[in-house]
MMTF fields as JSON, N, C-alpha, C and O atoms, coordinates in Angstrom:
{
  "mmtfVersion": "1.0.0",
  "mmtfProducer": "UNKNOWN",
  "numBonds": 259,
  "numAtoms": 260,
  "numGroups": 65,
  "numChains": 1,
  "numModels": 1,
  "chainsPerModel": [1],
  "groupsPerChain": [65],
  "chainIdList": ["A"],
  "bondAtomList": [4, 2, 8, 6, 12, 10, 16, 14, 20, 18, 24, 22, 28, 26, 32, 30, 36, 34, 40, 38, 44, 42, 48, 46, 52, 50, 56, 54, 60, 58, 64, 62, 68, 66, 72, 70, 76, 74, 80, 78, 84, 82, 88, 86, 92, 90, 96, 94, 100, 98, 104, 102, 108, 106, 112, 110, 116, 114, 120, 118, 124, 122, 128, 126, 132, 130, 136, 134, 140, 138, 144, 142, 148, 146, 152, 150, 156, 154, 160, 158, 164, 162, 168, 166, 172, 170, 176, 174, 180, 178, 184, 182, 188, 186, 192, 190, 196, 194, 200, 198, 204, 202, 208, 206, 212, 210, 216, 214, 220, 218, 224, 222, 228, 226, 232, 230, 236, 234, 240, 238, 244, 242, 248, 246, 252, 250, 256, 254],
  "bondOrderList": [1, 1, 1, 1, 1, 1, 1, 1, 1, 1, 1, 1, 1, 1, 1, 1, 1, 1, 1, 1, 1, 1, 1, 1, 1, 1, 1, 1, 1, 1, 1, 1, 1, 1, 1, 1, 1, 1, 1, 1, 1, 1, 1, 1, 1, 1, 1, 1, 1, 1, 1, 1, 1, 1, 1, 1, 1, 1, 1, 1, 1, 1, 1, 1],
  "groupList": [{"groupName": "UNK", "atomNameList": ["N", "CA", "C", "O"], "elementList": ["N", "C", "C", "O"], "formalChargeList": [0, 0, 0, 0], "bondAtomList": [1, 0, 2, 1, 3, 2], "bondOrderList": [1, 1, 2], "singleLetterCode": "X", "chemCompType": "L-PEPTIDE LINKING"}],
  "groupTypeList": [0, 0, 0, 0, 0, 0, 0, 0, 0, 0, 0, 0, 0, 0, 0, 0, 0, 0, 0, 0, 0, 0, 0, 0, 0, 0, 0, 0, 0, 0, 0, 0, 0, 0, 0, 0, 0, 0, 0, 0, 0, 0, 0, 0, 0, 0, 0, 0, 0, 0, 0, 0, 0, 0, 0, 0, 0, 0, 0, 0, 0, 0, 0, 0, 0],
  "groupIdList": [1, 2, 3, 4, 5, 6, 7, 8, 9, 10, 11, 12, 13, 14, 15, 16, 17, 18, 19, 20, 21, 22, 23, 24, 25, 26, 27, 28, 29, 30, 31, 32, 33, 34, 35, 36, 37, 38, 39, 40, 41, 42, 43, 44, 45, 46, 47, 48, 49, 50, 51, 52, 53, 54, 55, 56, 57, 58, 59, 60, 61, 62, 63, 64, 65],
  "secStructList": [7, 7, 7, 7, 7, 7, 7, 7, 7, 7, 7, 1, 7, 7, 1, 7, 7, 7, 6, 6, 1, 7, 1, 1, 7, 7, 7, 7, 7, 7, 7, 7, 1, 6, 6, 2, 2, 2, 2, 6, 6, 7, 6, 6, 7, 7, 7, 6, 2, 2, 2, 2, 2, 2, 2, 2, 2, 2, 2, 2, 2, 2, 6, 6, 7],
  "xCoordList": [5.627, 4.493, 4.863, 5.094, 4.955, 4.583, 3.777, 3.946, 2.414, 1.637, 0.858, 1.351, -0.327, -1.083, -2.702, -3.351, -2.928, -4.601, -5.234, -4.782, -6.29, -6.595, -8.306, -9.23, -8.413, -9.74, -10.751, -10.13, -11.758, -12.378, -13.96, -14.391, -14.319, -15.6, -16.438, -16.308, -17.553, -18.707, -19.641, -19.528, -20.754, -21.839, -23.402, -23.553, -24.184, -25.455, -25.417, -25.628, -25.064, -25.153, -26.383, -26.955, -26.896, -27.993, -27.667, -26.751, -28.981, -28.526, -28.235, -29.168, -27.005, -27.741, -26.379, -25.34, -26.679, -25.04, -25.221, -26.186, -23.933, -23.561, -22.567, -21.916, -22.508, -21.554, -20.034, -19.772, -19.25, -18.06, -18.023, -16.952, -19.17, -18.835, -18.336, -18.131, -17.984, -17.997, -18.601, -19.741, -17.879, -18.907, -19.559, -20.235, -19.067, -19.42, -20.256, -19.573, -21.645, -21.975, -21.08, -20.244, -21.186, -20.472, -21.51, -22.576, -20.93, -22.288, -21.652, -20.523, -23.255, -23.23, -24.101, -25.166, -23.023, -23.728, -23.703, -22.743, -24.889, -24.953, -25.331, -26.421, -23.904, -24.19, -24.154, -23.014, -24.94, -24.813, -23.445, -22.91, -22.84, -21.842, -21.475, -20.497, -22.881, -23.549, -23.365, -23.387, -23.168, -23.432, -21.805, -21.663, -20.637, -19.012, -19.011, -18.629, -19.52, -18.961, -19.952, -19.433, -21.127, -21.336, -20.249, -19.826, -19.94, -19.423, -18.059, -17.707, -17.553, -16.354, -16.225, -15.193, -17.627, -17.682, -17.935, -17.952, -18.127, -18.547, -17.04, -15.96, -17.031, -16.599, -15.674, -14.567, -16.095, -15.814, -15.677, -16.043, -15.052, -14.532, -13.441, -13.585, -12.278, -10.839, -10.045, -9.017, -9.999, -8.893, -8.905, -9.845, -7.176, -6.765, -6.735, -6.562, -6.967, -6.855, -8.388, -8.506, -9.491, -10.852, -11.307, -12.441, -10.682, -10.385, -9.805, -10.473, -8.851, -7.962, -8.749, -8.69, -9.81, -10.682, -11.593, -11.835, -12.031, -13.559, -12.664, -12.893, -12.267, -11.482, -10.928, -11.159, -10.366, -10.161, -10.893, -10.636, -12.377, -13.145, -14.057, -14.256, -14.577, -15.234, -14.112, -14.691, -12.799, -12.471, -12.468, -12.625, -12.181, -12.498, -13.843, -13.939, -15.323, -16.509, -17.097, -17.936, -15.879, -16.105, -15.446, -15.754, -14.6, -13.868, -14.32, -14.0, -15.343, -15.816, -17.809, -18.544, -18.031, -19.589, -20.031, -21.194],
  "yCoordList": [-40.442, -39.848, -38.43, -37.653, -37.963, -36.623, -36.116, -35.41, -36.47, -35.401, -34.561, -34.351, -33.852, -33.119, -33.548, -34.128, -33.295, -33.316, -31.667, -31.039, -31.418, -30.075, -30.482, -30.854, -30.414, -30.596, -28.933, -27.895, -28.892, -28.09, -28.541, -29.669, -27.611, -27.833, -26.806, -25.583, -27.689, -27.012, -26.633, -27.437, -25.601, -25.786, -25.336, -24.468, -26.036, -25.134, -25.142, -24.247, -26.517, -26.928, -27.65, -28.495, -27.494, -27.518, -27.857, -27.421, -28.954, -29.766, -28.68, -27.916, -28.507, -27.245, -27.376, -27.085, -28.053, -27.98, -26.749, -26.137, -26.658, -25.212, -25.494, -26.538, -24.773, -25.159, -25.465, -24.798, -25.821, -26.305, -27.373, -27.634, -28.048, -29.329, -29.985, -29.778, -31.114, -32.568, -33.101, -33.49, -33.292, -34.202, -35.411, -35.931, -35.746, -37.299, -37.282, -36.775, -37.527, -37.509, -37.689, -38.593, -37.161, -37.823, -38.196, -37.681, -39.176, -40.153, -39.142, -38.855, -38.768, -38.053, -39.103, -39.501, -39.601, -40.331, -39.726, -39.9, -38.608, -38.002, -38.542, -39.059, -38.338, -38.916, -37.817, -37.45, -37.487, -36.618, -36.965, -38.039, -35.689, -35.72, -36.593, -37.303, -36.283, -37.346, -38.75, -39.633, -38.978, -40.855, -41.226, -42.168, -40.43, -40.229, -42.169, -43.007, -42.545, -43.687, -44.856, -45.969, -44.74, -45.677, -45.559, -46.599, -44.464, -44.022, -45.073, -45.804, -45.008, -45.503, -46.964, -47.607, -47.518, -49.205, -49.982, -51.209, -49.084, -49.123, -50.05, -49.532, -51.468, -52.049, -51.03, -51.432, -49.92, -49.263, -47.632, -46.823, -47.233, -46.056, -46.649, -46.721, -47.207, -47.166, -46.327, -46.949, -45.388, -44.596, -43.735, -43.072, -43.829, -43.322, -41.724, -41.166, -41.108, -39.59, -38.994, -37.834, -39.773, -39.464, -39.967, -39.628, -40.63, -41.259, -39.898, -39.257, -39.674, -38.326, -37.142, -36.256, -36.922, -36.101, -35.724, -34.696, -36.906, -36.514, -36.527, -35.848, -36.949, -36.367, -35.297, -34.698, -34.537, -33.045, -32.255, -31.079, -32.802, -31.787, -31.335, -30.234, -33.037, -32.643, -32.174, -31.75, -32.065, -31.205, -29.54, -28.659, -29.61, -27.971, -27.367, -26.166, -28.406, -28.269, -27.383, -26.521, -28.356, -28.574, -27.064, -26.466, -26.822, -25.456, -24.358, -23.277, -24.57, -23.429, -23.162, -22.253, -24.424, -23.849, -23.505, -23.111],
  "zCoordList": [22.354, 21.675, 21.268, 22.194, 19.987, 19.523, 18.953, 17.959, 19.647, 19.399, 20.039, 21.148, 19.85, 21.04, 21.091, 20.221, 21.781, 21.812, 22.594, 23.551, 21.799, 22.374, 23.218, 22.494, 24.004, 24.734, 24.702, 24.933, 24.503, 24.066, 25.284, 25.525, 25.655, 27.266, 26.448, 26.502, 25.478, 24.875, 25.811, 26.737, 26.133, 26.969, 26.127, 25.267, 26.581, 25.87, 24.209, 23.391, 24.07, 22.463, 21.646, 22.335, 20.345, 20.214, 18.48, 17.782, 18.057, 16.816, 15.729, 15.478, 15.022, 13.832, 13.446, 14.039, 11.932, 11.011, 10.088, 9.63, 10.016, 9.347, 8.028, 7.991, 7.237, 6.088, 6.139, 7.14, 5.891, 6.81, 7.834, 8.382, 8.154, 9.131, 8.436, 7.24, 9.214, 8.445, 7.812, 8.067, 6.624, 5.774, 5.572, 4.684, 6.883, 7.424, 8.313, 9.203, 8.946, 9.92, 11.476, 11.491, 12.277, 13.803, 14.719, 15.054, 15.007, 16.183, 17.562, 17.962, 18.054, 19.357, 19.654, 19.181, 20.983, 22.458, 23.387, 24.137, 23.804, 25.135, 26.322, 26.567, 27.447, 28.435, 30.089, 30.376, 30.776, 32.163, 32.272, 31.998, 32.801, 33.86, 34.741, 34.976, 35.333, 36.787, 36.456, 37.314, 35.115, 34.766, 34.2, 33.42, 34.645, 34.288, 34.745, 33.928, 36.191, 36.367, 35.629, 35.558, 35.153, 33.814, 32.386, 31.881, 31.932, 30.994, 31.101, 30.175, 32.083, 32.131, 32.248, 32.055, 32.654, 32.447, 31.113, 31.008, 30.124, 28.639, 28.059, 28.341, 27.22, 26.634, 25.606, 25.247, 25.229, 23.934, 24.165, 23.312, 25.542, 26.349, 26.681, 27.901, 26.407, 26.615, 25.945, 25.676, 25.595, 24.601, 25.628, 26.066, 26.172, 26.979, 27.264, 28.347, 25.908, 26.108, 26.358, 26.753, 26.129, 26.134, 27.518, 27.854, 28.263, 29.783, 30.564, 31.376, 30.287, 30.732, 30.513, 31.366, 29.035, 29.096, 30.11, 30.742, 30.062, 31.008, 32.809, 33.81, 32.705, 34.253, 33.91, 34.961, 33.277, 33.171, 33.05, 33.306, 32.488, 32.355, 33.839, 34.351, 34.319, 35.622, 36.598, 37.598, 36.746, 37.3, 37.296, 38.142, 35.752, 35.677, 35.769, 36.019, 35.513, 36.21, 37.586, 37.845, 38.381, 39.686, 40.381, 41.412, 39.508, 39.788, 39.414, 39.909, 38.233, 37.726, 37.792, 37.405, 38.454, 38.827, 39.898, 39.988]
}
C-alpha cells in the first residue's frame, strides 16, 4: 500500500455548509461513542481503515477526557 489516510477528531459540530464544501451532499450517520460495539456489527462498517479509526479515536478519547 502507498498511501496515507489522515484521521481528523471533530468535537462540538453543528449543521451549517459554507462555500467550498462538497458539492455533493455527504450522508452523516451519527452514532455515540458509547454505541462503538453496535457500529461495528453493521453489514456495511468493514473498511478496514474506518475500523482502525474509531479504535484510534476512542483511544485518544480516553486519554484526553
Amino acid at each position: 500500500m502507498q498511501h496515507s489516510t489522515h484521521l481528523i477528531l471533530a468535537r462540538d459540530l453543528y449543521p451549517h455548509q459554507v462555500e467550498g464544501d462538497e458539492p455533493e451532499p455527504l450522508e452523516v450517520v451519527p452514532w455515540k461513542l458509547s454505541d462503538a460495539a453496535d457500529l461495528l456489527l453493521q453489514d456495511d462498517f468493514t473498511e478496514g481503515r474506518s475500523l482502525l479509526a474509531l479504535y484510534l479515536a476512542q483511544d485518544w478519547l480516553k486519554q484526553h477526557d
